[in-house]
C-alpha positions in Angstrom: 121.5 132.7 43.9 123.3 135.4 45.7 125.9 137.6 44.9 129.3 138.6 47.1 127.3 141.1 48.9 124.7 138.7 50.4 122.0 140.1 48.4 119.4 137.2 46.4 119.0 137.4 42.7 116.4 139.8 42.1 113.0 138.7 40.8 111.4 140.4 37.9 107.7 141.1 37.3 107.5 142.0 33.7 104.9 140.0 32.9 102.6 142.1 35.3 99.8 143.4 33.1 99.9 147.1 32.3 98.6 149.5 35.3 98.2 152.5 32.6 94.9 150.3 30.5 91.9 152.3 29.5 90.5 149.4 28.9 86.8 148.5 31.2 87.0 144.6 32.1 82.9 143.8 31.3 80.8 141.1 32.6 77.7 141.0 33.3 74.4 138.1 34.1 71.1 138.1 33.5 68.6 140.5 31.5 66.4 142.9 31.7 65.0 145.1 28.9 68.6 145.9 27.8 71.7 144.0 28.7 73.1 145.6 32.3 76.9 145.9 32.4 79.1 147.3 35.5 82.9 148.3 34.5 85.8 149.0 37.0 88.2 151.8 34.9 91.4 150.7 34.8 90.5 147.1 35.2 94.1 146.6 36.5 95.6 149.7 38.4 98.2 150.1 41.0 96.5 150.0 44.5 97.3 153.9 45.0 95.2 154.9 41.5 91.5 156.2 41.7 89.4 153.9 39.6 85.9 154.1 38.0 82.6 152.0 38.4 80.6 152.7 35.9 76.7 150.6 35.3 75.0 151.1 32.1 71.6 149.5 30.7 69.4 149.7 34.3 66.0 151.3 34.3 65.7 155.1 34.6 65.5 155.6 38.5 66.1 152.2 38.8 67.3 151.6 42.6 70.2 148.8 42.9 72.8 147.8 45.5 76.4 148.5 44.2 78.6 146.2 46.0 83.0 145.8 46.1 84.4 142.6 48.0 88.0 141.3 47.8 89.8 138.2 49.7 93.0 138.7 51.9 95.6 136.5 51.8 94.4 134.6 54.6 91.1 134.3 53.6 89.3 136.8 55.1 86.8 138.7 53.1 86.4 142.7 53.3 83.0 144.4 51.3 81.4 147.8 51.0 78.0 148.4 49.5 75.8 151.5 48.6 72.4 152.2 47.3 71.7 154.1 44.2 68.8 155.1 41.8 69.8 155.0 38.1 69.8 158.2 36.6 67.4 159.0 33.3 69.7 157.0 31.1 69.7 154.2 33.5 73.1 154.6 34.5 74.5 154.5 38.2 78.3 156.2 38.4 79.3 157.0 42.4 81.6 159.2 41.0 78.8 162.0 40.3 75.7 160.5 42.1 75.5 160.0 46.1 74.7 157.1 47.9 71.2 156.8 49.2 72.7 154.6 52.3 74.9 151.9 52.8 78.3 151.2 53.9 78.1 155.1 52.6 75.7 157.7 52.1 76.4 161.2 50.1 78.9 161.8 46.6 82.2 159.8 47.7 83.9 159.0 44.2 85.8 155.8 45.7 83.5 154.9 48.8 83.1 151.4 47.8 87.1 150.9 48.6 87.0 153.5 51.5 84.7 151.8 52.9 85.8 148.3 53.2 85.2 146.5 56.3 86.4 142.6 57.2 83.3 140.3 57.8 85.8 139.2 60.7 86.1 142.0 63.3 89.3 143.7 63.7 90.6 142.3 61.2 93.6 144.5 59.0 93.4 144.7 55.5 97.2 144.3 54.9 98.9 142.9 51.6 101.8 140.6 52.6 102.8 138.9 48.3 103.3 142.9 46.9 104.7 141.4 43.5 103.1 137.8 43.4 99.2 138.9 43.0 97.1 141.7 43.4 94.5 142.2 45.2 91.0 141.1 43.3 88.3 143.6 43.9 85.0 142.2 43.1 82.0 144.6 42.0 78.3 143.3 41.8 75.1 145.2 40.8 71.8 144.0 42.8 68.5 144.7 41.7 66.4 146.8 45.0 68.4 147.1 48.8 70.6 144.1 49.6 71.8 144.8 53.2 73.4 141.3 53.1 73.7 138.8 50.2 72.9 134.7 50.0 73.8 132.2 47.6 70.4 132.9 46.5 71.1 136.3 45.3 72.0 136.6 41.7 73.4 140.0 40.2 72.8 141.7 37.7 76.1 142.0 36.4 79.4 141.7 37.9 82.8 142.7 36.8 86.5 142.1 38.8 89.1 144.9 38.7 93.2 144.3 39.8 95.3 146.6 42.2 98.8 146.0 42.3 101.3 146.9 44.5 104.4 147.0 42.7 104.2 148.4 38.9 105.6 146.9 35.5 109.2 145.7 35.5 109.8 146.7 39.5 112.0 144.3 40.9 111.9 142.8 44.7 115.6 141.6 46.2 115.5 139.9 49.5 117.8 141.5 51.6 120.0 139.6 54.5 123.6 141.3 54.3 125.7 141.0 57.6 122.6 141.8 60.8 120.7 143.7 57.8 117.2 142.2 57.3 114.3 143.3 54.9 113.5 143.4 51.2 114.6 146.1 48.5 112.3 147.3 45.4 114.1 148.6 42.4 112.2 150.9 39.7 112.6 149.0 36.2 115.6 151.0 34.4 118.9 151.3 35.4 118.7 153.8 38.0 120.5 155.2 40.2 117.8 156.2 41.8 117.0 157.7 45.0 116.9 155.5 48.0 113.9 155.4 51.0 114.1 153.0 53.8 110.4 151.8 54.9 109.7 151.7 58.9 106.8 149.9 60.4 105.8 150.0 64.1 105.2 148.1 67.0 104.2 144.4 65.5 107.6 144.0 63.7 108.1 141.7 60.9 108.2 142.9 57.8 105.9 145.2 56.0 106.0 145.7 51.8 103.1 147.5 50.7 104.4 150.8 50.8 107.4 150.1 49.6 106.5 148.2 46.4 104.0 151.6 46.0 107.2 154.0 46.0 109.1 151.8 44.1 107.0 152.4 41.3 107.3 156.2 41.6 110.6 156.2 40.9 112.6 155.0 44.3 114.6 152.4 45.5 113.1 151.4 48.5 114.8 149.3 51.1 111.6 147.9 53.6 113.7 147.1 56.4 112.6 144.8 59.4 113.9 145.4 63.0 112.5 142.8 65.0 110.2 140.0 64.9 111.2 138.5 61.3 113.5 135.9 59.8 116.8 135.8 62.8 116.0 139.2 64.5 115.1 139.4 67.9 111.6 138.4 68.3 110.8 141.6 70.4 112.3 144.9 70.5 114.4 145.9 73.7 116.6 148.8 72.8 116.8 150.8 69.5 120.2 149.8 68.2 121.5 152.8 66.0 124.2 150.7 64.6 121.7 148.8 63.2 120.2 151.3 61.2 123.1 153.1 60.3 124.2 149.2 58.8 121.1 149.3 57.0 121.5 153.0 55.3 124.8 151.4 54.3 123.4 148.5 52.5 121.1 150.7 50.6 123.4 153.4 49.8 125.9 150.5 48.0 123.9 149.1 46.1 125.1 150.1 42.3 120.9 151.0 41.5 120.7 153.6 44.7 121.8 157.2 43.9 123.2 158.5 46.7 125.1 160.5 48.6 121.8 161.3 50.8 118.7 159.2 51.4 115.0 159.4 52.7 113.5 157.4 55.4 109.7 157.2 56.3 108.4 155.2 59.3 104.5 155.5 60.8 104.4 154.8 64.5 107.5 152.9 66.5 108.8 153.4 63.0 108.1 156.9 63.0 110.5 157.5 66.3 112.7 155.1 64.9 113.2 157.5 61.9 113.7 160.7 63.9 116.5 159.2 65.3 118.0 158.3 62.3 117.6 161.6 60.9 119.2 162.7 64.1 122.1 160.9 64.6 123.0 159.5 60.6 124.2 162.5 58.5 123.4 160.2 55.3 119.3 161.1 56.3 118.7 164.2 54.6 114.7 163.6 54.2 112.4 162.2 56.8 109.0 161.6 56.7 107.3 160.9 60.1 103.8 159.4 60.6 102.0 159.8 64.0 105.0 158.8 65.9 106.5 160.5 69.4 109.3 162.7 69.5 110.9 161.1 73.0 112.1 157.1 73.5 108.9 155.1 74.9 109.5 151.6 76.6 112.9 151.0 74.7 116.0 153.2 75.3 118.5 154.0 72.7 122.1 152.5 72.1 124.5 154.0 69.3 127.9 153.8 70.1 128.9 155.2 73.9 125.7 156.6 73.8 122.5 155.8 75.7 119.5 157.3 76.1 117.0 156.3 78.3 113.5 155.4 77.8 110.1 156.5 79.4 108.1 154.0 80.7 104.8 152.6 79.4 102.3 153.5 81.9 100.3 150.2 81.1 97.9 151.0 84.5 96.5 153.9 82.5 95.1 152.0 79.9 91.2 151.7 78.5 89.2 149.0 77.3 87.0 150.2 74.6 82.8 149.1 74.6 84.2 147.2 72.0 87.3 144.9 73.9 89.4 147.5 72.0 92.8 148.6 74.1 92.6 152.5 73.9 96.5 153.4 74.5 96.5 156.8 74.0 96.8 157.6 78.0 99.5 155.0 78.3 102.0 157.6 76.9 103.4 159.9 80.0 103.2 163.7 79.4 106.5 164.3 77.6 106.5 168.0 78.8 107.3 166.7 82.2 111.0 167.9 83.3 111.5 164.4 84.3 111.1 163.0 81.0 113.9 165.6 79.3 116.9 163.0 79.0 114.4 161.0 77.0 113.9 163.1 74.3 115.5 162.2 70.9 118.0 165.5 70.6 116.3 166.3 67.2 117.8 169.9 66.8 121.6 168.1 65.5 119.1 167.3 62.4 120.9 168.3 59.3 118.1 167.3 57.1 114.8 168.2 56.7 111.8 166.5 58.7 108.0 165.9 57.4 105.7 165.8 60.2 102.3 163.6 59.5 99.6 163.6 61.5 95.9 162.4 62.4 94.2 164.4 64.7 92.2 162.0 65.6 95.0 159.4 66.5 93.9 157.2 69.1 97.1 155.2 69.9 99.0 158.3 70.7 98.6 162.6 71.2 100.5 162.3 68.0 100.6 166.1 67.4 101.8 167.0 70.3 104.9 165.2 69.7 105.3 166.7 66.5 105.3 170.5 67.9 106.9 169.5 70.4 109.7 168.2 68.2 108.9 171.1 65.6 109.9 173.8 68.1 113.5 172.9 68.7 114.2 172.7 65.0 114.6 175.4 62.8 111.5 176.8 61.1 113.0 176.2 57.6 114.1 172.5 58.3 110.4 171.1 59.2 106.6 170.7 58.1 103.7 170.0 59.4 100.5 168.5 57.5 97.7 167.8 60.2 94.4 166.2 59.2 91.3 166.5 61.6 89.3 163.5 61.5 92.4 161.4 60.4 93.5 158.3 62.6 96.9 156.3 63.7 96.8 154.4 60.5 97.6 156.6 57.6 98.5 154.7 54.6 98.9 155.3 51.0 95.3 156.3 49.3 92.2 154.3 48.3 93.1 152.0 51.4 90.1 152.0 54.0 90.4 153.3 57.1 91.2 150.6 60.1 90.6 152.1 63.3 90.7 149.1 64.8 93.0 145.9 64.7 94.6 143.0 66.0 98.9 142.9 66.0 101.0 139.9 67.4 102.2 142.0 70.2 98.8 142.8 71.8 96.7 140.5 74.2 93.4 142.5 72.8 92.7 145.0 69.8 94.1 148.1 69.4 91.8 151.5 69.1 93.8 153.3 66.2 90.8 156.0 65.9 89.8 157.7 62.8 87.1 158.6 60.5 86.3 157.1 57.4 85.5 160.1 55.0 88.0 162.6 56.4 90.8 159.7 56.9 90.8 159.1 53.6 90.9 162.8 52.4 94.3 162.4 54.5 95.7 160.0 53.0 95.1 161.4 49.6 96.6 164.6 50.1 99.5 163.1 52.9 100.5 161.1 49.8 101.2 163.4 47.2 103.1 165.2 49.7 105.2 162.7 50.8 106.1 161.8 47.0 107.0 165.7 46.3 108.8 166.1 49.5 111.2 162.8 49.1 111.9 164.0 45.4 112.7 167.2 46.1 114.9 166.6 49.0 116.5 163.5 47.2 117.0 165.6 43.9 118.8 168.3 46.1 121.1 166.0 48.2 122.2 164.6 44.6 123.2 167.6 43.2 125.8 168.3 46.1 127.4 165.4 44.8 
C-alpha cells in the first residue's frame, strides 16, 4: 500500500529477537573426559557489537582449531580459523589468549570475524536482506591443526551466533517519490529523529547495510540510490544536483525526520557525491566523507545554470595486480595541476561542518590528499580529519573483515582496494564511534536553531 506521498507501507521487524541477550547459545558433539562446549556471547547481536567465543571442558594445554564460517546471500561461504592451546582449566577465549597461527596469529579479541575471507576469490562480503535475516556465523572447535576441513571432520562442539543489521522494532520504507529512489529506516518510537542520507560508490544500486546499522542508533536514514537500480540510469553520466537536493527533500518531509538540518555520509563516488551536497544544499549541516576526492572525476556536475566540468579518467595509467587485480590509484590525475582548478567542487561555500575519513593505505585513490587538499580551503573550525595508517578504500562499520579486493558490476576485472587486516579493522572501530558522535552532535545542534 502507499500513501499520497508515494512512500510504501512500512514493514515492521518486531519480532526480531532481542540484540541486548546475555544469553550463550550452547551446542556441542562428541566427548571427551568432560563434555566440551563453545559459546558465541550475545548469541544474537547487531552486526556492529563485539561478541565473545568462549570453549570450556578441553584438556589443559589442549591444542584445537577454533573456526567461524557464515553463507552470503548468494551462496558463497566466508571462514576464519586460528590455533589455540587450552589454558590450565582447559578453556580457549581469543579474547585474552593469542593465536598460535592461522587465518591469525597474536591476541586479536574478534579475529575470527576480521579475518573472514570468501572460499571464492574476490568475492565481497556485502548484506543485501538488512531486516529479513541475519547473517548466521558458524563457530566449530577441532581437536589438533585443521588447515582445511572434510566431511570427515567431526567437531568437538559447535555453536551458531546471529548479527543483525537493523535492531528491534526499526522499520524499512521503500522509497520511490517523484525521480527519488532508495529505502528509508526509521528507529522504533515516534521520532522525529535526525535524518542521514547513505551514499555508495561507483557500482550503484542500492546499498542498506549501513543504513539499517544507523537506524538503530537513533537516526532516520534515507539509503538513497543514484544509478544502476529500479528506473535510474543504469550508469552515471553527470551528477545531477537537483536530484539530491529532491532527495534531502523527501527525507526532510517525512513526519518521523527532525529537521531543519540533516547529515549525509557517502564512501567513495558517494563520498564526492556528498561534498557537493554539503556545498551547494544549505539543508547539509553534517557530512561525513569516506576516502573520496575533493574535485569531479569522469562525470561533471549539473545543478541548475551551473556546470562544472569533470577530469578525465586516465584509464592508460592503470595496473594490473600479480593477482588480475585493477590497481586504480594512478588513474586519478594530480588534482594540484592548474589545469584541473575549474574541477574542483568549490567546498569553501560549506556552511556545515565536514568529517574527513581516511585510509592511508587506500588503493583505489590518494585519498588523503584530497582531503587536505579540500581541508585547506575550509575553515579550520568547520573540518576534521581522522587518518588511519594501514586502513584501506573499504572502511565499513566495525567487526566487518577487511576486503582489499573485489569484484563490482562496473569493472571488467577486480578492483585493488588495499588495506591491512589488523590495522583496518582498528579503523573502522574507532572511524565508527566517531561518525555516530559527530552526526549527533551536529544534528542535535542544527535542531536547536529551530
Amino acid at each position: 500500500m502507499s500513501d499520497s506521498r508515494g512512500m510504501e507501507e512500512p514493514i515492521l521487524f518486531q519480532q526480531l529477537p532481542p540484540y541486548t541477550s546475555t544469553q550463550p547459545l550452547p551446542c556441542w558433539l562428541g566427548k571427551r573426559r568432560t563434555m566440551v562446549e563453545v559459546t558465541v556471547t550475545p548469541r544474537s547481536s547487531l552486526a556492529d557489537r563485539p561478541v565473545r567465543v568462549h570453549v570450556r571442558g578441553l584438556s589443559p594445554s589442549q591444542l584445537v582449531t577454533l573456526r567461524a564460517w557464515l553463507m552470503d546471500e548468494q551462496g558463497e561461504r566466508f571462514q576464519a580459523r586460528a590455533f589455540f592451546h587450552a589454558d590450565g582449566m582447559g578453556e580457549v577465549d581469543p579474547g585474552y589468549q593469542p593465536a598460535l597461527g592461522g587465518s591469525y596469529s597474536g591476541l586479536c579479541p574478534m579475529g575470527l570475524l576480521w579475518f573472514l575471507q570468501p572460499d571464492t576469490l574476490f568475492r565481497r562480503l556485502l548484506k543485501r536482506d538488512v531486516t529479513g535475516s541475519p547473517f548466521l556465523i558458524h563457530v566449530e572447535v577441532f581437536d589438533g591443526v585443521h588447515l582445511v576441513n572434510g566431511p570427515q571432520d567431526q567437531p568437538l562442539a559447535s555453536c551458531e551466533a546471529e548479527r543483525w543489521f537493523v535492531g528491534p522494532g526499526v522499520q524499512r520504507v521503500p522509497i520511490r517519490e517523484g525521480r527519488v529512489r532508495g529505502a528509508l529506516f526509521l528507529p522504533p518510537g515516534p521520532g522525529p529523529f535526525p535524518g542521514v542520507v547513505d551514499l555508495f560508490g561507483g557500482a550503484g544500486g542500492l546499498i542498506e547495510f549501513r543504513a539499517g546499522l544507523l537506524a538503530s542508533r537513533g537516526f532516520a536514514v534515507l539509503a538513497l540510490a543514484f544509478f544502476a537500480y529500479d528506473d535510474l540510469p543504469h550508469t552515471l553520466s553527470q551528477l545531477d544536483m537537483d536530484y539530491f537536493e529532491e532527495a534531502t527533500t523527501v527525507l526532510l518531509q517525512h513526519p518521523k525526520v527532525r529537521g531543519p538540518g540533516l547529515g549525509v555520509i557517502g564512501v567513495s563516488k558517494g563520498a564526492e557525491v556528498a561534498l557537493a551536497m554539503a556545498t551547494f544544499l544549505p539543508q547539509v549541516v553534517a557530512t561525513v566523507w569516506i576516502n573520496g576526492t575533493a574535485f569531479l572525476h569522469g562525470n561533471p556536475l549539473v545543478y541548475k545554470d551551473l556546470y562544472i566540468p569533470a577530469i578525465p579518467y586516465g584509464l592508460e595509467r592503470v595496473t594490473i595486480t600479480e593477482m588480475g587485480a585493477l590497481d586504480n590509484s594512478a588513474v586519478f590525475s594530480d588534482p594540484q595541476d592548474p589545469t584541473h582548478r575549474s574541477s574542483a567542487i568549490p567546498v569553501e561555500k560549506i556552511k556545515g561542518k565536514v568529517l574527513f575519513v581516511v585510509g592511508e593505505a587506500d588503493r583505489s585513490l590518494n585519498s588523503k590528499l584530497f582531503a587536505r587538499l579540500a581541508m585547506a580551503r575550509m575553515p579550520p573550525g568547520q573540518c576534521h580529519l581522522l587518518s588511519y595508517p594501514g586502513a584501506g578504500h573499504l572502511i565499513e562499520p566495525p567487526c566487518s573483515p577487511l576486503c582489499s579486493i573485489s569484484s563490482i558490476r562496473s569493472s571488467p576485472l577486480p578492483l585493488l582496494w588495499g588495506g591491512e587486516v589488523k590495522p583496518h579493522a582498528k579503523a573502522q572501530e574507532h572511524s565508527w564511534k566517531e561518525i555516530i558522535r559527530f552526526l549527533e552532535q551536529h544534528l542535535r545542534c542544527a535542531a536547536g536553531k529551530l
